[in-house]
N, C-alpha and C positions, 0 to 999 in steps of 0.2 A: 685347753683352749686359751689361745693369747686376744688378750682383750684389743681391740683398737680405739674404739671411742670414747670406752668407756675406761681408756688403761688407767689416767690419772684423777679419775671421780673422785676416789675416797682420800686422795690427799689433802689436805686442812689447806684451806685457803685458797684453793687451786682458780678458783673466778679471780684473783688477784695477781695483776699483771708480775708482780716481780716471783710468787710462786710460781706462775706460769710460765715466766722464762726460764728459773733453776731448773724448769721441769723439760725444758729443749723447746721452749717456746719461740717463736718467729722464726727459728731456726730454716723452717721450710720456705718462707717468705724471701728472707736472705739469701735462699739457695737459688729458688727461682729468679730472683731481678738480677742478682750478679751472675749466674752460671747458665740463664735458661732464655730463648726470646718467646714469646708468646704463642707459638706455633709449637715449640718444642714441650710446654707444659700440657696446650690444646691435647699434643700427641701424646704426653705420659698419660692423661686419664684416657681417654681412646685405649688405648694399648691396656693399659687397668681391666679393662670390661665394668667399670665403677655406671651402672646405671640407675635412673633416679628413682629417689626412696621418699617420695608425695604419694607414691599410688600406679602412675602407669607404667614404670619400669625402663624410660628410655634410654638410650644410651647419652650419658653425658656428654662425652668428648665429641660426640655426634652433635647435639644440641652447641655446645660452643665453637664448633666447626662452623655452624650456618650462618655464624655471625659475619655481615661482609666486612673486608680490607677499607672499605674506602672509608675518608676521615670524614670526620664529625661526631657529633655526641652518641655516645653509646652508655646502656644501661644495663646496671645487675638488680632483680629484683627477687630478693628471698624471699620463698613462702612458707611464713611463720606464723599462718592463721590457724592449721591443727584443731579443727573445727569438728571432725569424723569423728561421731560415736565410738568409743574404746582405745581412742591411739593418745599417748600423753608423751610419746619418746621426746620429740621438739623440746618441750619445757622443761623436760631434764636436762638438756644437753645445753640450752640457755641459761638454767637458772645456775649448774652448778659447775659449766667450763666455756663461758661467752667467749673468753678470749681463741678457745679453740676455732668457732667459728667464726670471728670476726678474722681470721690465719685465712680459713679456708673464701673468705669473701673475697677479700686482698688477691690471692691469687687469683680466683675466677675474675676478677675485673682487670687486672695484670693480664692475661690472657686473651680477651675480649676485646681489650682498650678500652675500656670502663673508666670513667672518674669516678664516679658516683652510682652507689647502691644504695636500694633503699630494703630493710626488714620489715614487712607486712607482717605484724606481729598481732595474735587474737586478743580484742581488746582484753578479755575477763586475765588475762596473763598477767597480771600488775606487777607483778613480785620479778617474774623473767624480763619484763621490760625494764625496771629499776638498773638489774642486773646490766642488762644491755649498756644503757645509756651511761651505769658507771664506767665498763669496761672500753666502751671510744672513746671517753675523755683520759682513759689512764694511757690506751693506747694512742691516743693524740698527744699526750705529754713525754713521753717516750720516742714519737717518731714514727708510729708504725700508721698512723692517719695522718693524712695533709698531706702537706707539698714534698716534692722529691723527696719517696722514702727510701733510704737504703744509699744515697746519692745518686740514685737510678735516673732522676728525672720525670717518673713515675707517681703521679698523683691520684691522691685517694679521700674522697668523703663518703662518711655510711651516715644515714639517716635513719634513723626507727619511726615509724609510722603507727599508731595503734588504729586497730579496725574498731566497727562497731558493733562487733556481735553477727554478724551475716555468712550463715554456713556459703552462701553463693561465692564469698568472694575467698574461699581455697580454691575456683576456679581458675587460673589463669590470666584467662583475659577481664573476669569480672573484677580479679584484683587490679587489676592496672586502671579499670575505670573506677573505678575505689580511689584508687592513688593520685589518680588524675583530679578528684574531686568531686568525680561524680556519682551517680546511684549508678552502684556495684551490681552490672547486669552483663553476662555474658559475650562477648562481641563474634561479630558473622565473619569467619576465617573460609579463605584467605582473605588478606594478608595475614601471615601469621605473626606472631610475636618477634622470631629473627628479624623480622626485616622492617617489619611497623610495629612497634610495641609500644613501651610509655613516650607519651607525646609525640608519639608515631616514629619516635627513632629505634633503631635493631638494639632488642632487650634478651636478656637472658633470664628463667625465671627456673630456678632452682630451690628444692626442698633445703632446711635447716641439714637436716641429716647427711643429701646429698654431700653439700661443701666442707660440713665437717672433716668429709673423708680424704680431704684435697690434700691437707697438709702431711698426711701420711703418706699417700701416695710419691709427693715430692722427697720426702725425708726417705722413704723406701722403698722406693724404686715398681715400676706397675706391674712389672712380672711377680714381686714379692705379694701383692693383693689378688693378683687374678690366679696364684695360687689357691686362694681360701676363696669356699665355697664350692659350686658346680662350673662345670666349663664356660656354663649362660650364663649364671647368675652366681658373679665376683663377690668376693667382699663378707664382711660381716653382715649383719640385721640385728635390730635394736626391733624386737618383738615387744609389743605393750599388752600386758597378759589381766583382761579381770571378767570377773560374773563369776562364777562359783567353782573357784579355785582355794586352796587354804592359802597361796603366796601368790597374790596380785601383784604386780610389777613390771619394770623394764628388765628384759634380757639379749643381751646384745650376744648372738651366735652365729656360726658360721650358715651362711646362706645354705641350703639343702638339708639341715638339721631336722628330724621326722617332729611330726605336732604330740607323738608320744612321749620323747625326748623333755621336748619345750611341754609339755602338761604335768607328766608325772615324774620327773626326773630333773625339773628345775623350778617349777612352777607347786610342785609339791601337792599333785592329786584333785580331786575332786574334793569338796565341802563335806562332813560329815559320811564319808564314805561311801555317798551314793554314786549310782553309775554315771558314764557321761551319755548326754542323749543329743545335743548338737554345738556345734563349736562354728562363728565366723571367723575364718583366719585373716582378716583381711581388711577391720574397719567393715561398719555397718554395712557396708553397699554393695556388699557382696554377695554372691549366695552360701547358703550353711550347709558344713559337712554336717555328716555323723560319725558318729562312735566306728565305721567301719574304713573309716578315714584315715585313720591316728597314724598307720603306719605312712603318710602319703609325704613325701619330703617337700621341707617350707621354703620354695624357690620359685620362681614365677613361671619356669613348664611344667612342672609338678601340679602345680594349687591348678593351674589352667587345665589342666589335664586330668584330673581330677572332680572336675566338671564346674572350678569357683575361681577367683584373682586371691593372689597376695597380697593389693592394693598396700596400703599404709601398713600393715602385719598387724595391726591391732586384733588380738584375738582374744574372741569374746566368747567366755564357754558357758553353756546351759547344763544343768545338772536334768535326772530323773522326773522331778517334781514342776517343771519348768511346763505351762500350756503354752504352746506352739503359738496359739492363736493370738492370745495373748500379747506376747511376745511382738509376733508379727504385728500386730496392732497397736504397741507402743513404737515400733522406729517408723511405723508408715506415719504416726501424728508430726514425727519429728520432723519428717521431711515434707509433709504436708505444710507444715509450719515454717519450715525456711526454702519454700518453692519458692521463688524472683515473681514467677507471674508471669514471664516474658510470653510464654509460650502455651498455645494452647491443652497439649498433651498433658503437660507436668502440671500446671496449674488448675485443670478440673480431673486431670487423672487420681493424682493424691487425693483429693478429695472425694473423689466417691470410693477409692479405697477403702480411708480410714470407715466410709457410712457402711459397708458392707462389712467391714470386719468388727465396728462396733456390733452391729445385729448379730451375728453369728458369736462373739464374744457373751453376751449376756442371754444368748438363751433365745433370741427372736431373729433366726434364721429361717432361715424358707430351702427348699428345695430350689436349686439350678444355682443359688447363691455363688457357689464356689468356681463356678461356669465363669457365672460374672465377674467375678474377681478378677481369675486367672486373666480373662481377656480384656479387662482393664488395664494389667499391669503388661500383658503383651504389647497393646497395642501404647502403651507407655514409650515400653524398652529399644532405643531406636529410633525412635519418632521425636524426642526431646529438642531444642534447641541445645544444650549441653549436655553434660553426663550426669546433670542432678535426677533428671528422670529414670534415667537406667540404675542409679545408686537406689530411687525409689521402688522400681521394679523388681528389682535382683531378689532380694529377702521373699519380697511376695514369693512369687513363682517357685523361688526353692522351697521355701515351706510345703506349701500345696505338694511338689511334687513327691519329697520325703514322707510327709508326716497326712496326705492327704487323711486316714482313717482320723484322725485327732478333730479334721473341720467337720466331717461326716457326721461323726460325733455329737458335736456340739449343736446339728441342725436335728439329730434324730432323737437323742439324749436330753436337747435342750439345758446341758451342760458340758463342764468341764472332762476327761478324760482322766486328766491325774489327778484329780478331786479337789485341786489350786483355788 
């Protein structure tokens, strides 16, 4: 397996611009402004099959395509808030090779006709955003930010932005009213971000991960990437692996890779030998395989097909000894807890969630309880003003539908099942 994002991590010093040049640094950047016009890069990642790696899987070069010709200000805006339960890849890829990405922003706003980007970066990220803010001053000393880079005529400022902690605003448009200043609350689309985005001019808003991938792309050509992986789903994946695994971590593998593979074969097994009993491959917001999953390849028609999403690949494994209910009733608090409010569904859905699955957790469940859940988190899933509601739903409803005998349990038993 040839690494791509991760090829130059372990080299010493590599966040430092002049390592990062020995290492074929801006080399793609160079290749782009002198050999490439912006339509021609739009079409290497198109051609790539390179699609985004925030969660929904869409096609990149597609997304930079809807960007219009006509002049005026236009914007790139990263999202580097990485706010989803389980997924830490972003902060890798900031803390220990910025310059990579600040390669791959260059390009996407060279492309776009961008001057300015900004990284919506999750405030608790202190140490990555350091990293950042070194990394555009070394590359503003160098040439690679500001004015006509390259002699191109091509101008470029990056901004870092830190959030305040608000899972809402990995949303899109909540980011942008974030950015704008305001309280980070989902916006009513259309207009979509292409064409009304920050300060209502046509925005691009791309995962950390995604643009990483730009500069390879350009240095290796798109056939060379849509090689690796599946026909659908191009490219590498930077899998963020923890819960009761013996080697939690980042592993960057080729897209279709089985969750056997990425569990007991890179990831290094289950904890103390016990069995696996369910795994989210996807960031919390998804629904949970099981154990009868493992062999199901980690690509976005697979996981889909499968009956869950890929979303973010944060994959969060439960061992044996793991109460479902439990479980479930720790991420519905979480997302009860960073519901916006906007909206009627999310904002009293979560919360009688969490009341029901408190009562069935300790013991004072009732009969039909599970009834009521279940159609809690339905009439959630859907109904949301954004996808925070359906991230709230998902967990529910797949537990229920796997593990229903564990809630039965717990109303009839007026306990635990694995004796947790």
């Amino acid at each position: 397996m040839e690494y791509v994002l991760f090829k130059h991590l372990d080299v010493p010093d590599i966040d430092k611009i002049d390592v990062y040049l020995a290492n074929g640094g801006y080399k793609a950047l160079e290749a782009a402004l002198k050999n490439h016009s912006p339509e021609e890069i739009t079409d290497m990642v198109t051609r790539s099959m390179l699609r985004g790696r925030g969660g929904a899987g869409f096609p990149t070069g597609k997304k930079w395509a809807f960007i219009p010709k006509t002049p005026g200000p236009k914007y790139l805006a990263v999202n580097a808030d990485e706010s989803e339960p389980g997924t830490f890849k972003d902060r890798e890829l900031m803390l220990r090779n910025p310059h990579q990405l600040l390669e791959g922003i260059a390009i996407c706003c060279y492309a776009i006709g961008a001057a300015k980007a900004y990284i919506y970066v999750r405030g608790e990220y202190t140490e990555p955003i350091r990293k950042l803010d070194e990394a555009i001053e070394e590359a503003r000393a160098k040439g690679y930010v500001g004015e006509n880079i390259f002699g191109s005529g091509f101008n470029l400022e990056v901004i870092v932005h830190r959030g305040a902690g608000a899972y809402i605003c990995g949303e899109e448009s909540a980011l942008l009213d974030s950015l704008e200043g305001k309280k980070g609350w989902p916006r009513f689309r259309p207009p979509f971000p292409a064409i009304e985005g920050l300060y209502a001019k046509p925005t691009v808003i791309n995962n950390v991960e995604t643009l990483c991938n730009a500069p390879h792309i350009v240095n290796r050509g798109p056939e060379w990437f849509a090689s690796i992986g599946t026909e659908k789903s191009a490219g590498t994946k930077i899998f963020s692996v923890s819960g009761h695994v013996n080697k939690p971590g980042n592993y960057e593998l080729p897209m279709g890779t089985t969750a056997r593979e990425l569990l007991f074969d890179h990831a290094g097994g289950i904890t103390d030998g016990k069995k696996l009993k369910a795994f989210i491959p996807g960031g919390s917001s998804v629904p949970m395989l099981t154990e009868e999953h493992l062999d199901v390849k980690l690509d976005f028609e697979s996981v889909m097909e499968a009956g869950s999403m890929l979303g973010s690949a944060g994959v969060i494994v439960m061992n044996e000894d793991t109460c479902i209910v439990w479980a479930t009733l720790n991420l519905s608090k979480f997302y009860n807890h960073e519901s916006c409010g906007k909206c009627t569904p999310c904002r009293e859905g979560t919360y009688w969630m969490v009341q029901i699955l408190k009562a069935l957790e300790s013991g004072h469940g009732q009969p039909g309880d599970i009834e009521k859940l279940y159609d809690a988190a339905f009439n959630i899933n859907g109904r949301s003003f954004c996808g925070l509601g359906d991230a709230a739903a998902q967990p529910v409803m797949s537990s229920i539908d796997r593990f229903r005998a564990e809630y039965e349990y717990h109303i009839t038993q007026k306990r635990c099942m694995v004796g947790a």
